[in-house]
N, C-alpha and C positions, 0 to 999 in steps of 0.2 A: 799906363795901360796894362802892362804885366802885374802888380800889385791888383788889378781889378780881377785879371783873368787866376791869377793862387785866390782869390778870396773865393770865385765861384766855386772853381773846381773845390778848393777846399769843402764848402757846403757840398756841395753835389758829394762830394767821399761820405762826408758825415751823412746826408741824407740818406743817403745806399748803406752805411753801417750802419744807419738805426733801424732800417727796413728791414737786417737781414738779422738783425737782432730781437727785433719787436715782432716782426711779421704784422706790423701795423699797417693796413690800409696810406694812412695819415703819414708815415713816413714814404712811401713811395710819390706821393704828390710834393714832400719836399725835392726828392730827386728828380724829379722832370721839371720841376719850376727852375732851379740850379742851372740843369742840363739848357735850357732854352735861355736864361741868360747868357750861357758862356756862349751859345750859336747867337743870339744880337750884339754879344759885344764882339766876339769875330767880325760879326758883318759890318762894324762900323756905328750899329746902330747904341750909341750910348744912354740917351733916356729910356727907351726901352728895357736895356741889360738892367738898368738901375730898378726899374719898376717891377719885372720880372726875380732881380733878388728878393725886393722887400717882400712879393709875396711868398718867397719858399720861405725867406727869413720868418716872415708869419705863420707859414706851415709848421714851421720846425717849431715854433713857440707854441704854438696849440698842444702838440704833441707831445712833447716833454711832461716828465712830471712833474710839481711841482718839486724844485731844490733849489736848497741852501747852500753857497758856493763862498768858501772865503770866511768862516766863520772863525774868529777868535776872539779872543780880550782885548782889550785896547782900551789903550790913557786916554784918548781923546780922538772924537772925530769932526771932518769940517763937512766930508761930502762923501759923492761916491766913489771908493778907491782911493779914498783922502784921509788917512788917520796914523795914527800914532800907535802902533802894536804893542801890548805890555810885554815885559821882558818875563819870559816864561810864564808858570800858571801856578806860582804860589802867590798868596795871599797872605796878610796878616788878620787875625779872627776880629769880625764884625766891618770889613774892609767895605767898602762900595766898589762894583763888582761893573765892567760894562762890555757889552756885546755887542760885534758889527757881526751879518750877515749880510750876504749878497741874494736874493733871492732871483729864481729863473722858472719858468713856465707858469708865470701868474697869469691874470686877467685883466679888464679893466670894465669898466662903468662907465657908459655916457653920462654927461653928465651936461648941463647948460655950461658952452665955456669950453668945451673938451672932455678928458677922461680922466678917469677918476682911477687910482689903486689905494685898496684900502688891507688891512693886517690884520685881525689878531693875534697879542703874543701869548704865550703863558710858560712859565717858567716852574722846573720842579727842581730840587737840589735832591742828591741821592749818595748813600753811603757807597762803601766798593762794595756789599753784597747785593747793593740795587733797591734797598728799602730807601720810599721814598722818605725824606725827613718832614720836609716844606714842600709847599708850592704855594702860587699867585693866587690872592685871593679871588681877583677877577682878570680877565683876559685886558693888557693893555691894546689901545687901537692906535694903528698908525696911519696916515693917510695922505694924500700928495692929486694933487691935480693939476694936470698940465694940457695943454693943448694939443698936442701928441699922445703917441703910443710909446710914450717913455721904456725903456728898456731897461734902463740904470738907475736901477732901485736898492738903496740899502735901509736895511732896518739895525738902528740902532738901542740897545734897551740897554739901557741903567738900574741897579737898586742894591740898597745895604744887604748883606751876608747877617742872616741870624748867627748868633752865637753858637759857632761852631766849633768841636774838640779839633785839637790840632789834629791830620788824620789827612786822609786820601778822602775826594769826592768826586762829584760827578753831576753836573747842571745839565737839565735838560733845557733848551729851548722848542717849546710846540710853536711853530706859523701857521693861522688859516687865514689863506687868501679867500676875502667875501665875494670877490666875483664867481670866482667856480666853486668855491666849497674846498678845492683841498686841502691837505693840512699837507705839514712835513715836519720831523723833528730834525735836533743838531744835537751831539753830545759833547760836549768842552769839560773832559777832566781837570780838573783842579785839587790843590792841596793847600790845607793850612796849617801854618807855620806853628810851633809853639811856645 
């Protein structure tokens, strides 16, 4: 019961910091949905408290922008929160290169079945004065449908490094979530060895 009552309150705080932060409409409806779980789980009433988080927990995901959480290199991934981190951020020249991100305030897609989250990526490499070298010739798409409002979503991108001078760089990753349109970048400096 206590582990339920630090989760609300914890929402409810966050609710109330992004209200006072954003001066969002949309953030004040997560602090009252919060607020009115923690008074049903007080009361005893526990499906309730439950029902009453998931919609501020939904508030609060509306609201958000869309972000990229957790984003690095990585050897190998199996799931979400599941992978193998590479060891630092050099590379050897024309290496295959791979990306997990976490992303947060997506959307989703009915779809027959459930809901649908769909991606695209795109990718640019850039010198350290920020001229682009390369980028993706077309956006990769990623996509997952599940029967739920899955939360825990990672995108993971893979692909070979053009022949690059050994040197300092800097990969962008672009995400557009196609439910709502937004985009978000991540930048993951990098160096190749020589």
């Amino acid at each position: 019961m206590k582990d339920w009552a630090s989760r609300i309150s914890g929402i409810a705080v966050a609710g109330a910091l992004l209200f006072a932060v954003t001066g969002t409409a949309g953030a004040g409806e997560v602090a009252d949905k919060a607020a009115e779980a923690e008074t049903l789980l007080q009361a005893g009433k526990t499906a309730e408290a439950q029902a009453a988080l998931d919609s501020a927990i939904e508030a609060f995901w509306k609201a958000v922008p869309l972000t990229l959480r957790n984003a690095r290199f990585v050897d190998d991934v199996k799931g979400f929160g599941d992978f193998t981190a590479h060891a630092g951020s050099n590379f050897a020249p024309s290496s295959t290169l791979q990306i997990y991100v976490e992303p947060q305030g997506f959307g989703w897609a009915e779809v027959d079945g459930g809901y649908k989250i769909a991606f695209a990526s795109e990718i640019e490499i850039r010198n350290a004065g920020g001229q682009i070298l390369t980028k993706s010739s077309a956006p990769a798409r990623l996509e997952k449908i599940g029967r739920n409002k899955n939360r825990e979503f990672q995108i993971s991108v893979g692909f070979q490094l053009p022949a690059l001078k050994a040197g300092d760089y800097v990969l962008v990753l672009t995400v557009t979530d196609e439910a709502t349109g937004r985009s978000a970048p991540v930048e993951l400096p990098f160096s190749i060895s020589g």
